[in-house]
C-alpha positions in Angstrom: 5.7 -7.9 42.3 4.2 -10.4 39.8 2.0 -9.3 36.9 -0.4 -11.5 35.9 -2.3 -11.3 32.2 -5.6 -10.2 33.3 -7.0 -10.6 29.5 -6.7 -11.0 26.0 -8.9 -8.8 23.7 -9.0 -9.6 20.1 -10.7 -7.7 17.0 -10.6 -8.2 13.2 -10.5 -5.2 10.6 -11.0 -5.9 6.8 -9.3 -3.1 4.3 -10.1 -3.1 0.8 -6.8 -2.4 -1.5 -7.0 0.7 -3.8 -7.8 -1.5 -6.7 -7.2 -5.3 -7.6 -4.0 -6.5 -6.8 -2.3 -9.8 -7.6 1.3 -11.4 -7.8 2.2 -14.9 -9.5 -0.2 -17.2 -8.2 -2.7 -15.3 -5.9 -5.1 -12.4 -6.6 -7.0 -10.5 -3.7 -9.0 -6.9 -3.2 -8.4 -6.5 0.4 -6.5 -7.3 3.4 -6.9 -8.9 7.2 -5.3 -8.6 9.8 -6.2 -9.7 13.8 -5.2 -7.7 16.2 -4.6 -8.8 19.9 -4.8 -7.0 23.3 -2.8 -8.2 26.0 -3.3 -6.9 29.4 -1.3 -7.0 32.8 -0.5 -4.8 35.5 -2.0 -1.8 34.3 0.2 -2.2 30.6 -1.1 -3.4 27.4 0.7 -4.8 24.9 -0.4 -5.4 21.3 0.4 -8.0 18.4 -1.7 -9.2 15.1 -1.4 -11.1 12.3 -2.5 -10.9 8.9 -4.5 -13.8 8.1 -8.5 -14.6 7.8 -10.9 -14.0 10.6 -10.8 -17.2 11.9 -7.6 -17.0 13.7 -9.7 -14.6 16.1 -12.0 -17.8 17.3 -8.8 -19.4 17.7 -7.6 -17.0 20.1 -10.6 -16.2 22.1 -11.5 -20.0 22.1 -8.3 -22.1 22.4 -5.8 -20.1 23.3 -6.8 -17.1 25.6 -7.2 -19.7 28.7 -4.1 -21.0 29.1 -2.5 -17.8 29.2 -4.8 -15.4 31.4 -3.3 -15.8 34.6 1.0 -16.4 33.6 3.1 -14.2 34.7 3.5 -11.4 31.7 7.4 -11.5 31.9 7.5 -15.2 31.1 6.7 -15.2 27.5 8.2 -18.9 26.7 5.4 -20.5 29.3 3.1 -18.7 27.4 4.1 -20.2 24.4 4.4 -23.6 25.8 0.5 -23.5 27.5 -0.5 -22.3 23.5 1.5 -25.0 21.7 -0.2 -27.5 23.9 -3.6 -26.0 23.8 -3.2 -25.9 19.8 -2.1 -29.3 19.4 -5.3 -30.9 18.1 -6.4 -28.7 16.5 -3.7 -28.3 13.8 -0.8 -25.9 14.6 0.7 -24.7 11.2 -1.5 -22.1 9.1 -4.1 -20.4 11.3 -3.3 -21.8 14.6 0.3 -20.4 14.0 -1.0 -17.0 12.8 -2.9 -17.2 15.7 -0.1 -17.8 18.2 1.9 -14.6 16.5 -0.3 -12.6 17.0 -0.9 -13.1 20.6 3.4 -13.7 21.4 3.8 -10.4 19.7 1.6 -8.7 22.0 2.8 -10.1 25.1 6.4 -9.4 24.2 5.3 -6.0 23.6 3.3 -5.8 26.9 6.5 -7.3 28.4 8.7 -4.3 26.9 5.9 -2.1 28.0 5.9 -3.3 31.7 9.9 -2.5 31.5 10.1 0.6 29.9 11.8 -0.3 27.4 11.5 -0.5 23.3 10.9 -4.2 22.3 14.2 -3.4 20.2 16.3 -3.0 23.4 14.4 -5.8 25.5 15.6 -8.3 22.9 18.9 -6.6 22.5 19.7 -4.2 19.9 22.9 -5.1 16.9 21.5 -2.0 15.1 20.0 1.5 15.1 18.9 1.0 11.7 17.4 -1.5 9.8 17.9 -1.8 5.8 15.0 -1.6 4.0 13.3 -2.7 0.3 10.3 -1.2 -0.8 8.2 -4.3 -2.1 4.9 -3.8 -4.6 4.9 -3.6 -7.9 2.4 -6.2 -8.6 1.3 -8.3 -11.4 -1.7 -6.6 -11.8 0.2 -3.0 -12.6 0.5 -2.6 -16.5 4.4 -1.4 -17.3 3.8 2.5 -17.0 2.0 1.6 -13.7 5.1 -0.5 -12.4 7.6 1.9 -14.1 5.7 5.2 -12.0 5.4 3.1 -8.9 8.9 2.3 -8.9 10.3 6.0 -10.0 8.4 7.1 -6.5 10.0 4.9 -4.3 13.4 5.8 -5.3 12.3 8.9 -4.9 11.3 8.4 -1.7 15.1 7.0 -0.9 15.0 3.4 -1.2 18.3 2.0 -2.1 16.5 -1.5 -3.2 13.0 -2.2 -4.6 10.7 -5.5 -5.3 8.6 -6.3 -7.8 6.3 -8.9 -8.5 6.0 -12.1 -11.1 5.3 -15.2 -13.1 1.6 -14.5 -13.7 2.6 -14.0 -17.4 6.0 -15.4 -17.4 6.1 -14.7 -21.1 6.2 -10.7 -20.1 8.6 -11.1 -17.4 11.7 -10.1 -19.0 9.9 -6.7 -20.1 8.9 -6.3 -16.5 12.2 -6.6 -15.2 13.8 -4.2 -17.6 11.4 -1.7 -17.4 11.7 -1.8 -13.5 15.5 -1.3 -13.9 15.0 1.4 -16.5 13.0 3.2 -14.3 15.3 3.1 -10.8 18.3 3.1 -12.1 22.0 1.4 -12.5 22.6 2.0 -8.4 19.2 0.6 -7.0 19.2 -3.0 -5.9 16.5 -4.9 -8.2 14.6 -8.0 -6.9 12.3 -10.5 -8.1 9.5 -12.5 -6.6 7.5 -15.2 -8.3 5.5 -16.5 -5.7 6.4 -20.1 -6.4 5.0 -20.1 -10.0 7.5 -21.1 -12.2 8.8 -24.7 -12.5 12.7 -25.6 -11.6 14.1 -25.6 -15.7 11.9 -22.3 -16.8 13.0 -20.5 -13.1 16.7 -21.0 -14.0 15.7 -20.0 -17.7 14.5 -16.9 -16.0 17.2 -16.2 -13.6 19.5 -16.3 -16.6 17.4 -13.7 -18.7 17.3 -11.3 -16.0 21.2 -11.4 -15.4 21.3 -8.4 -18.1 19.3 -6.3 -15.4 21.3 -7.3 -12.7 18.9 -8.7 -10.4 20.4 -9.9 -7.7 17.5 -11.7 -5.3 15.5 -14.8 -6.6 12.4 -14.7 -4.2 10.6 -18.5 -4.2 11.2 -19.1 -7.9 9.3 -22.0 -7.2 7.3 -23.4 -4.7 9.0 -23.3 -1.4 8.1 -26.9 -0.8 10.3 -27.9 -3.6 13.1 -27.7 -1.6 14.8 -30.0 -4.4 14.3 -27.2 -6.3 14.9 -24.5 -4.9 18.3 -26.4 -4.2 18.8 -26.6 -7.8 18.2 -22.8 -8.9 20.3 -21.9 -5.5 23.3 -24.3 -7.1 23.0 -23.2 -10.6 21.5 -19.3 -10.9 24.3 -16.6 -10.3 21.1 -14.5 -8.4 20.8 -15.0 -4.3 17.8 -17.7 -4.1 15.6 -16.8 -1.3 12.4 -18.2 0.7 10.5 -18.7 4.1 8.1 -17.1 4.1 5.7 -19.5 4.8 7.7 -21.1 7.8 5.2 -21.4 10.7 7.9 -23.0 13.5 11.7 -24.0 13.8 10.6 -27.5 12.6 10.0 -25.7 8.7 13.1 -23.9 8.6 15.3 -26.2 9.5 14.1 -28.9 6.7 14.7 -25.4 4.3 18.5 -24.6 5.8 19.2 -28.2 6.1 18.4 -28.8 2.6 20.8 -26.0 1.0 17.8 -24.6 -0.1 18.5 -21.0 0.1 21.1 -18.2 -0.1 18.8 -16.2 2.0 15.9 -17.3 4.4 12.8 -15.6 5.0 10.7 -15.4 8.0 8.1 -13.6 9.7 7.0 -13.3 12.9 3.3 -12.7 12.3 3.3 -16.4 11.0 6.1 -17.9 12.3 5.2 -18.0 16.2 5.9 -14.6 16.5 8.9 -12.7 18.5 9.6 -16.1 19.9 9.6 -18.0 16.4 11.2 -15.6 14.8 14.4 -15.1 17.1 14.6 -19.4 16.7 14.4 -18.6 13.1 17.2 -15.9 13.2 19.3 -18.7 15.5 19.2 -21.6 12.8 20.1 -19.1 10.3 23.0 -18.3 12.2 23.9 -21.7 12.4 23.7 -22.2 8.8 26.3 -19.1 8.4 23.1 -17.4 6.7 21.2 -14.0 6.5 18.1 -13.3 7.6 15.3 -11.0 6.0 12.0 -10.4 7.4 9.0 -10.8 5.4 6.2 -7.8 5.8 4.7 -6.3 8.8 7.6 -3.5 9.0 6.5 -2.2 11.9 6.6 -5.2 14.0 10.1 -6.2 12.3 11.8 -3.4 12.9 12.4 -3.8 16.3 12.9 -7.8 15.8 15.7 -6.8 13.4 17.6 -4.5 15.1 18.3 -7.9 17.3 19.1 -10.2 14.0 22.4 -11.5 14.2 23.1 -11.4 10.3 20.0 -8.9 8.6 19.7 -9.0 4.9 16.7 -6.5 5.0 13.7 -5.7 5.9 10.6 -6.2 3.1 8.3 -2.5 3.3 5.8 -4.0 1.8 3.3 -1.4 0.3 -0.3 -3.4 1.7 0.8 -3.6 4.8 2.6 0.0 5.4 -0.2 1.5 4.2 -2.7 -0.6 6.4 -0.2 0.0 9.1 -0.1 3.8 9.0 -4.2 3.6 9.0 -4.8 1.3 11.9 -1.9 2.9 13.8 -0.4 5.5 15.5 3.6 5.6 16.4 4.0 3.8 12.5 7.7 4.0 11.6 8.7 5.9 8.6 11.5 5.0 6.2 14.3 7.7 5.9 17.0 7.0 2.7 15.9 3.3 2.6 16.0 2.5 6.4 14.0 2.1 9.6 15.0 3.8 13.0 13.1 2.5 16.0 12.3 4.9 18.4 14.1 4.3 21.9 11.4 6.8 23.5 8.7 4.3 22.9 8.2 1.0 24.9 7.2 -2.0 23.2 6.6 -1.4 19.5 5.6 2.3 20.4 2.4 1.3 18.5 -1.4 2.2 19.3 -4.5 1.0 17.9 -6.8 3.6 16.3 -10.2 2.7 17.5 -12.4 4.7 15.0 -10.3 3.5 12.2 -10.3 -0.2 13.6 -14.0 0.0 14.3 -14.6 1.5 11.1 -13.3 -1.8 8.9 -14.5 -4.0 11.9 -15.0 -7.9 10.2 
């Protein structure tokens, strides 16, 4: 018997950080994130995205229509009905965070119907996914970073992330206090949220060499795929970026290019489980690994299907938003993720008090 989506239900929740945060070149106090319902057949599957508010109008208004009433187990006519219904109204940025959110949740009402962990609907390579613990922002002075970091190994992460290129000029301390504090066996990585220019990000790349960073995370913009050609050619530390890819169409221009050692994507952006398996697919083709940017507990089960996993980011916003919102959040053990294979779909639930509670 066919089950039709009966509905799509959609709800915004607003979380202030713990204090200011800010990386190279963006500063912010809280964080978004739109959450979709799907509903068919007595199953409901859910997705979100983090992005502003306004990707909710986008779903009740554009795109819930054209996919009430398709049958929940074909996911790719769903896509194709939102794609079409997006087209005028501009389908990178919002309209693409927009479309994640509500793939994820019918993959995961799909999974649901089935029985099955998304992980095992889209066909597990791995039990356990790598992991990095990703924070250490610009806005943490050096005992802050140095404490933050000293926890997570701690905690058993085998590879950390910190932030840069707010003050470029203090970069070099940040990095070697961040390796004085986890240690020679830890992996150390870098991000500069595009803020450097080409010459002074291969200028960097070869002052941190000492502290044996070894991943280069959008050194500059990642529309300068000219340059981020250049540092890939030239730095001895793995280049990566992507995470700003909304379709196929964006990574494609990055792989073809040479641009990276390593692409990015993720599926809360990137047009969700469907995007992000196209994204895994070019990077095959390419003879390239894949790592998946934030929203851990969404990407754990999408990367236990990757072909060719770098990792998985753990970012420290959105695990801790994650672990609020929901229940069935998955827990890192000695720097991996495990997905459950007792728990359909993501194995995720909404909490409504807490999601009522920062309602935007």
């Amino acid at each position: 018997m066919v089950s039709r989506i009966e509905r799509l239900d959609v709800q915004v929740a607003k979380i202030p950080t713990p204090a200011p945060e800010s990386d190279g070149t963006a500063e912010w106090s809280s964080t978004t994130i739109v959450i979709v319902h799907a509903s068919a057949g007595g199953a409901t599957g859910l997705g979100y995205s983090y992005v502003d508010a306004a990707a909710a109008a986008v779903i009740r208004d554009v795109l819930a229509e054209p996919v009430v009433g398709v049958d929940a187990m074909a996911t790719a006519q769903a896509m194709e009905r939102m794609l079409v219904a997006i087209r005028n109204h501009g389908r990178a940025g919002i309209g693409a965070c927009a479309i994640s959110a509500v793939d994820i949740a019918l993959w995961d009402l799909k999974a649901r119907l089935l029985g099955v962990p998304l992980a095992a609907l889209l066909g597990v390579v791995r039990d356990r996914v790598p992991v990095y613990a990703s924070g250490g922002f610009t806005s943490s002075g050096l005992d802050a970073l140095a404490d933050e970091l000293a926890a997570y190994v701690a905690a058993g992460h085998r590879r950390v992330k910190i932030k840069i290129g707010r003050e470029p000029e203090h970069d070099v301390d940040r990095v070697r206090v961040a390796r004085d504090a986890i240690g020679p066996d830890v992996e150390l990585m870098v991000d500069a949220n595009g803020a450097y220019m080409r010459k002074q990000a291969l200028e960097m790349a070869e002052a941190f060499a000492p502290y044996r960073v070894c991943y280069f995370e959008e050194p500059v913009s990642s529309d300068d795929l000219e340059g981020l050609r250049l540092l890939r050619d030239r730095a001895s530390i793995a280049i990566a970026a992507g995470e700003y890819g909304y379709d196929a169409f964006y990574f494609r221009r990055m792989l073809e290019a040479g641009a990276v050692d390593i692409l990015q994507a993720d599926a809360t952006r990137c047009l969700g489980v469907t995007g992000f398996l196209q994204a895994d697919a070019l990077a095959v083709a390419h003879a390239l690994p894949l790592s998946s940017h934030c929203g851990p507990s969404i990407h754990a089960h999408l990367d236990a299907a990757v072909t060719k996993l770098a990792h998985l980011e753990y970012f420290r916003d959105h695990a801790r938003l994650e672990h609020l919102l929901f229940d069935g959040v998955l827990e890192p053990v000695a720097g991996e993720l495990t997905w459950d294979p007792r728990a359909a779909g993501l194995g995720l639930t909404l909490r409504a008090r807490e999601a009522r509670r920062f309602a935007a």
